[in-house]
TORKOL-4160 file (C-alpha; in steps of 0.2 Angstrom, whole numbers, padded with zeros to 4 digits, m for minus):
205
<pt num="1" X="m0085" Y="0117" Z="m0106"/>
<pt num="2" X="m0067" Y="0115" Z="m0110"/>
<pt num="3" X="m0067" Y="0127" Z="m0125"/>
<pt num="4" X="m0071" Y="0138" Z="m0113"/>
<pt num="5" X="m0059" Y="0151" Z="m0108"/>
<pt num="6" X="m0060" Y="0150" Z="m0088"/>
<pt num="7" X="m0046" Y="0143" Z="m0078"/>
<pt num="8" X="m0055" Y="0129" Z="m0070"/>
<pt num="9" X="m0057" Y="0120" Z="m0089"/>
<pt num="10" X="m0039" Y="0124" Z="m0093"/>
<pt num="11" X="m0033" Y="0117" Z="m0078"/>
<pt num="12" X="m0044" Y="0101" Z="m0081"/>
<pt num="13" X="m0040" Y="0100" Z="m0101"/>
<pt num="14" X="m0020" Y="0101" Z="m0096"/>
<pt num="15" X="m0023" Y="0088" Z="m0082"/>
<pt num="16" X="m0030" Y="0075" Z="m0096"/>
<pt num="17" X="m0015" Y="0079" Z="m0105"/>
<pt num="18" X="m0004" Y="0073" Z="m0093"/>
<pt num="19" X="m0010" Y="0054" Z="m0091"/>
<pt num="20" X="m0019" Y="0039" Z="m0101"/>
<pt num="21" X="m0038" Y="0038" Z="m0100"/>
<pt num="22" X="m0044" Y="0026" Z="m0085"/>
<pt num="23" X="m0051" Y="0009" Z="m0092"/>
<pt num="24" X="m0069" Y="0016" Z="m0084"/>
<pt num="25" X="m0068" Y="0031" Z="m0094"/>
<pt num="26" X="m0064" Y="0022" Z="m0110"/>
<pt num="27" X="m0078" Y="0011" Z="m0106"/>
<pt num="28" X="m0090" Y="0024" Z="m0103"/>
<pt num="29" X="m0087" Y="0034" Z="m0120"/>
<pt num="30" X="m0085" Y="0020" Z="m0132"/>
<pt num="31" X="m0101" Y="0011" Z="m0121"/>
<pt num="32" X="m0114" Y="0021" Z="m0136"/>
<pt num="33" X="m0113" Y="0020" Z="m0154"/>
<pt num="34" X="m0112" Y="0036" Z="m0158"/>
<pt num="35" X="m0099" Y="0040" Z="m0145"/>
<pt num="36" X="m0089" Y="0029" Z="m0156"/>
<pt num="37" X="m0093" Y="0034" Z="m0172"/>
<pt num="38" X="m0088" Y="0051" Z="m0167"/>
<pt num="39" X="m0072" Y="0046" Z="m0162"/>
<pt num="40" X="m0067" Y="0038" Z="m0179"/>
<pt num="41" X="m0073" Y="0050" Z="m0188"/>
<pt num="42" X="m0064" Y="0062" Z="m0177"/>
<pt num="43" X="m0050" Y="0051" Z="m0178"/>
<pt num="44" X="m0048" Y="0051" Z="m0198"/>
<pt num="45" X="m0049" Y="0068" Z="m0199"/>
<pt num="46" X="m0033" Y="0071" Z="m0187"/>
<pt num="47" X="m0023" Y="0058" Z="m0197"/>
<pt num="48" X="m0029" Y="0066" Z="m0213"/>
<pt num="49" X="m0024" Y="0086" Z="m0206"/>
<pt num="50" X="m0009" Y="0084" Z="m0197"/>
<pt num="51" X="m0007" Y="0085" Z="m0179"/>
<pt num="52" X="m0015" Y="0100" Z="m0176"/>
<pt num="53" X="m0031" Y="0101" Z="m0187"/>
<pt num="54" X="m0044" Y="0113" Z="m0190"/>
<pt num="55" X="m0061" Y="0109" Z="m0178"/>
<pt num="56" X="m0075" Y="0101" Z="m0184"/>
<pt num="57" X="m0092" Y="0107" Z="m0189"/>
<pt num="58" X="m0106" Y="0099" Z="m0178"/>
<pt num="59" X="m0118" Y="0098" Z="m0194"/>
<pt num="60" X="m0104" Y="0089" Z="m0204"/>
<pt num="61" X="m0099" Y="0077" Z="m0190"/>
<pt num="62" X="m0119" Y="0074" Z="m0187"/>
<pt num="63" X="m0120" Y="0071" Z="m0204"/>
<pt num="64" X="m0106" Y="0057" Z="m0207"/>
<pt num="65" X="m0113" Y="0049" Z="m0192"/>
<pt num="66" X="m0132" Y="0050" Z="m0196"/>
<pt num="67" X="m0126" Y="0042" Z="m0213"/>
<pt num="68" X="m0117" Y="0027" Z="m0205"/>
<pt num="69" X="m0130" Y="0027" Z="m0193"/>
<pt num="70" X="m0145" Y="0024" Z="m0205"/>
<pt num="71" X="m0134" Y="0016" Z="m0219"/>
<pt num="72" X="m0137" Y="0030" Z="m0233"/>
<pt num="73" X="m0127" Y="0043" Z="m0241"/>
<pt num="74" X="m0128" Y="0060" Z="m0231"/>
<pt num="75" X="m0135" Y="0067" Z="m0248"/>
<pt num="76" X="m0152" Y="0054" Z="m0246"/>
<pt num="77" X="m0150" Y="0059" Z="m0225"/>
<pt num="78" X="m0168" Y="0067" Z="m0221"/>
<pt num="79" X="m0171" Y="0085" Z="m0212"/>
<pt num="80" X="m0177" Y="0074" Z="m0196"/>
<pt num="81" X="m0163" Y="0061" Z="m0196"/>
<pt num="82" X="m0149" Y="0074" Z="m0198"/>
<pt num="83" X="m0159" Y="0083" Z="m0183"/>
<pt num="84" X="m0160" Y="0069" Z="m0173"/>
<pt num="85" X="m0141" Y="0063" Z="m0173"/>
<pt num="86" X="m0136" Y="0083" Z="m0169"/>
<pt num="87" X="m0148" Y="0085" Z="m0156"/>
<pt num="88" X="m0142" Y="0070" Z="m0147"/>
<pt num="89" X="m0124" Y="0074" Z="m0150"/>
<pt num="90" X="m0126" Y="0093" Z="m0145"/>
<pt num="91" X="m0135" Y="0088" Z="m0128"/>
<pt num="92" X="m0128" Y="0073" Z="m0122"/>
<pt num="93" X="m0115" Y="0064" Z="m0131"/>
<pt num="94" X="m0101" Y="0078" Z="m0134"/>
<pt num="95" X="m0103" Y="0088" Z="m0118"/>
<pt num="96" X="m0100" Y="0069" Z="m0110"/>
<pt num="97" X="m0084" Y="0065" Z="m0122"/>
<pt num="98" X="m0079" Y="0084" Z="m0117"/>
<pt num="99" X="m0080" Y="0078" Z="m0099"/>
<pt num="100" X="m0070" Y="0065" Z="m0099"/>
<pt num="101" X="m0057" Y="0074" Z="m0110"/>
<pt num="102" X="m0059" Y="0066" Z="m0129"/>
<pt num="103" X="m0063" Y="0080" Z="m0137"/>
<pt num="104" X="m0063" Y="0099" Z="m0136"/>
<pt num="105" X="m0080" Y="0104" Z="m0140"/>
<pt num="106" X="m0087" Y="0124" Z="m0140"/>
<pt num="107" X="m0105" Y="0124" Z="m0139"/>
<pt num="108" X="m0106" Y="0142" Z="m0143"/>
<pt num="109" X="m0096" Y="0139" Z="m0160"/>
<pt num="110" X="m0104" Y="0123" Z="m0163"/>
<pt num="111" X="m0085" Y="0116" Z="m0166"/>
<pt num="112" X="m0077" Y="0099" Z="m0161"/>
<pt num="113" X="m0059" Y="0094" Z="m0160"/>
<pt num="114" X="m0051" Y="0078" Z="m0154"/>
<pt num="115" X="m0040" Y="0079" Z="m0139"/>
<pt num="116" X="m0021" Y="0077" Z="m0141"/>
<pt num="117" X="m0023" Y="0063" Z="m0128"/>
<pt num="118" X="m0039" Y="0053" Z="m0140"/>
<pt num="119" X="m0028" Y="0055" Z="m0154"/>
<pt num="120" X="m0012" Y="0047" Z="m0149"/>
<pt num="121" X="m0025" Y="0035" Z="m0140"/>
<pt num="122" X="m0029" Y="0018" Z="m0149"/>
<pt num="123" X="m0048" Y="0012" Z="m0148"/>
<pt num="124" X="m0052" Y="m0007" Z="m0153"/>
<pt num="125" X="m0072" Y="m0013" Z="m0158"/>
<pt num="126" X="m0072" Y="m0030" Z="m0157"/>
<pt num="127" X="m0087" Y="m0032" Z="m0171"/>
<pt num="128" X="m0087" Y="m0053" Z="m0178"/>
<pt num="129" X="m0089" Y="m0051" Z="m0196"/>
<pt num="130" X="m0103" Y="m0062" Z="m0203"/>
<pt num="131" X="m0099" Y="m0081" Z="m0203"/>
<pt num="132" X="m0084" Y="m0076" Z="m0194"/>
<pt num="133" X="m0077" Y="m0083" Z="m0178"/>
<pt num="134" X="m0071" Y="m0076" Z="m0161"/>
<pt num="135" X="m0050" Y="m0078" Z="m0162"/>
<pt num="136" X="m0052" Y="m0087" Z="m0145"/>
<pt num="137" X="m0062" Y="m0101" Z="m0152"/>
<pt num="138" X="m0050" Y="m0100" Z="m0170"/>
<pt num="139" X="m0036" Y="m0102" Z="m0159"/>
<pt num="140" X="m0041" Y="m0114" Z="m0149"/>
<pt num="141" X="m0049" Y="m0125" Z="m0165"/>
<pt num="142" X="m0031" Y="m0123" Z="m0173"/>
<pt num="143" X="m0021" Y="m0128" Z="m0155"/>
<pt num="144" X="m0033" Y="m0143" Z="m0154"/>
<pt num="145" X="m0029" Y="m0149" Z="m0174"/>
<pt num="146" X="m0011" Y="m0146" Z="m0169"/>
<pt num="147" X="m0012" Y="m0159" Z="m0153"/>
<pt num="148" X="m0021" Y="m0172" Z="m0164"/>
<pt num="149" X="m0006" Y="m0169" Z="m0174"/>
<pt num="150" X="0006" Y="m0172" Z="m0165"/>
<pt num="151" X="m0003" Y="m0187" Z="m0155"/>
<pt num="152" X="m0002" Y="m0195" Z="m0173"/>
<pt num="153" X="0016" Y="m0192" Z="m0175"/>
<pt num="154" X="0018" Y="m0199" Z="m0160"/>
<pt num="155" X="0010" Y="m0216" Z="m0161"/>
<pt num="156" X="0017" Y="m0218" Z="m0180"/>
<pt num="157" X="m0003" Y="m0216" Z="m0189"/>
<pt num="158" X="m0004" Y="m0216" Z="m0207"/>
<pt num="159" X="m0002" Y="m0201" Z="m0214"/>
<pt num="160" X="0006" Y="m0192" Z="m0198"/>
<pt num="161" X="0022" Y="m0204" Z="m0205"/>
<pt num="162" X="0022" Y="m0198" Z="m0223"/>
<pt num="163" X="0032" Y="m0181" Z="m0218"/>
<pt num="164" X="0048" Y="m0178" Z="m0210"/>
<pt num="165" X="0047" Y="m0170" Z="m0191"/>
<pt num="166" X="0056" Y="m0157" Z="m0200"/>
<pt num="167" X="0042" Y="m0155" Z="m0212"/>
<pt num="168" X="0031" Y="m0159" Z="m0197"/>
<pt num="169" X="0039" Y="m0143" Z="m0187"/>
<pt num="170" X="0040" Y="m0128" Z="m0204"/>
<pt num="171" X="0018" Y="m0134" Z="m0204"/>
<pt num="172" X="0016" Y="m0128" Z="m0185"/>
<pt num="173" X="0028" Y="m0113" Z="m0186"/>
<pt num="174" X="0020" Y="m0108" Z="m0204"/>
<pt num="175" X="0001" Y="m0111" Z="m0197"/>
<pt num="176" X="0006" Y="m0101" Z="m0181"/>
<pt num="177" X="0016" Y="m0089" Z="m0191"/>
<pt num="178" X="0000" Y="m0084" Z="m0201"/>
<pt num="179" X="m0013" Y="m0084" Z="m0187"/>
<pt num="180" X="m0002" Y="m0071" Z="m0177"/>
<pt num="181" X="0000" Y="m0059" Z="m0192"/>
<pt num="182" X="m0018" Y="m0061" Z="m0197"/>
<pt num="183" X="m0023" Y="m0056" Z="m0179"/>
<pt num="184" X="m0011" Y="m0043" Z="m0178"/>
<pt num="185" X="m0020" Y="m0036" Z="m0196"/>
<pt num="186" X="m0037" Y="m0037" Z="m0187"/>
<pt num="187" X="m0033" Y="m0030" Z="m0170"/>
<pt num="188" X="m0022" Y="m0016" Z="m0178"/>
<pt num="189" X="m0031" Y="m0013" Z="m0194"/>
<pt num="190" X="m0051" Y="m0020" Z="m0196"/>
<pt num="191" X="m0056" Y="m0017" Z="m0177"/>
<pt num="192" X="m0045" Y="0000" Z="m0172"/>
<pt num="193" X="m0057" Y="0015" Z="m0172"/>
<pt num="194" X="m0051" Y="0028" Z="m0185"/>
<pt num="195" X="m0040" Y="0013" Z="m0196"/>
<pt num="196" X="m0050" Y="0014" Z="m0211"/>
<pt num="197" X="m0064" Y="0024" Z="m0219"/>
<pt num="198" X="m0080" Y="0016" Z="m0210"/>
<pt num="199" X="m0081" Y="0010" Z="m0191"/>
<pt num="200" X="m0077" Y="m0008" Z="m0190"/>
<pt num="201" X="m0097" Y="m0010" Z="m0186"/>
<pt num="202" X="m0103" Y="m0002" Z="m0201"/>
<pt num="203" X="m0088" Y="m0009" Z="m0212"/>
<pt num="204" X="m0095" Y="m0028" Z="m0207"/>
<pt num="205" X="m0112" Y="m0026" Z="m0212"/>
């Protein structure tokens, strides 16, 4: 593994290092849940350490993850779910993330670290909130108000002919104004892995 101290996993480690992850790679790791939830919590620890942080338990990352995972408090977690999620991450999920250079993960230790690369990486989840709507259909809902809009304006129909064009023109720059930043918000902040304390999946439950 790459925590390892042959030359072939250095080689391979410094290799990641010097490029972006390939779009099939990305897909791959962030395909399974708890792939993901790994990642974030991976993720908040870096940006809570400092650049270089200390490595991670296995038992307290299979803990925060069985907790998301099974929606309790990893106090209430039971001997057979905390097994479960570690087994699973010890066997197949970290020695996977490791290949494919997100994290540095030493079996023998039973330590994980989040690659440089992963950390300076972003990660989206695009999870719809409940009675939410995809930004697509929102933006095309708001492009089709607009063009009724305007058709209004343009044939003179009561009430397009109450306001100015003027008026008519701080409306669609203030409405597009605000549905830019609140997608910027929700790209950047509520579907970024890592951004806030939960997973975006968990956090719209």
């Amino acid at each position: 593994m790459s925590t390892s101290s042959d030359t072939s996993g250095n080689t391979r480690n410094a290799s990641i290092a010097q490029h972006d992850f390939s779009r099939d790679s990305v897909l791959e790791v962030l395909s399974n849940r708890r792939r993901r939830f790994a990642i974030h919590y991976l993720k908040r620890q870096h940006g809570f350490n400092g650049r270089h942080p200390e490595p991670v338990e296995l038992s307290e990352l299979a803990e925060r993850i069985a907790g998301w995972e099974y929606d309790k408090p990893p106090e209430r977690l039971t001997a057979q779910e905390r097994k479960r999620v570690v087994n699973a991450l010890r066997q197949f999920h970290l020695p996977k993330m490791d290949e494919y250079g997100f994290v540095e993960y030493d079996a023998q230790r039973g330590t994980i670290r989040l690659t440089e690369p992963a950390a300076s990486a972003d990660f989206y989840v695009d999870v719809l909130p409940e009675r939410g709507i995809p930004w697509g259909s929102y933006h095309l809902g708001l492009a089709a108000v607009c063009g009724l809009c305007l058709v209004g304006i343009g044939l003179g129909v009561v009430p397009f002919t109450f306001f100015s064009m003027f008026a008519w023109n701080v409306f669609f720059v203030t409405v597009f104004g605000v549905s830019a930043l609140g997608h910027y918000y929700d790209n950047h902040y509520r579907m970024r892995v890592g951004a806030r304390e939960e997973p975006p999946e968990v956090a719209e439950r």
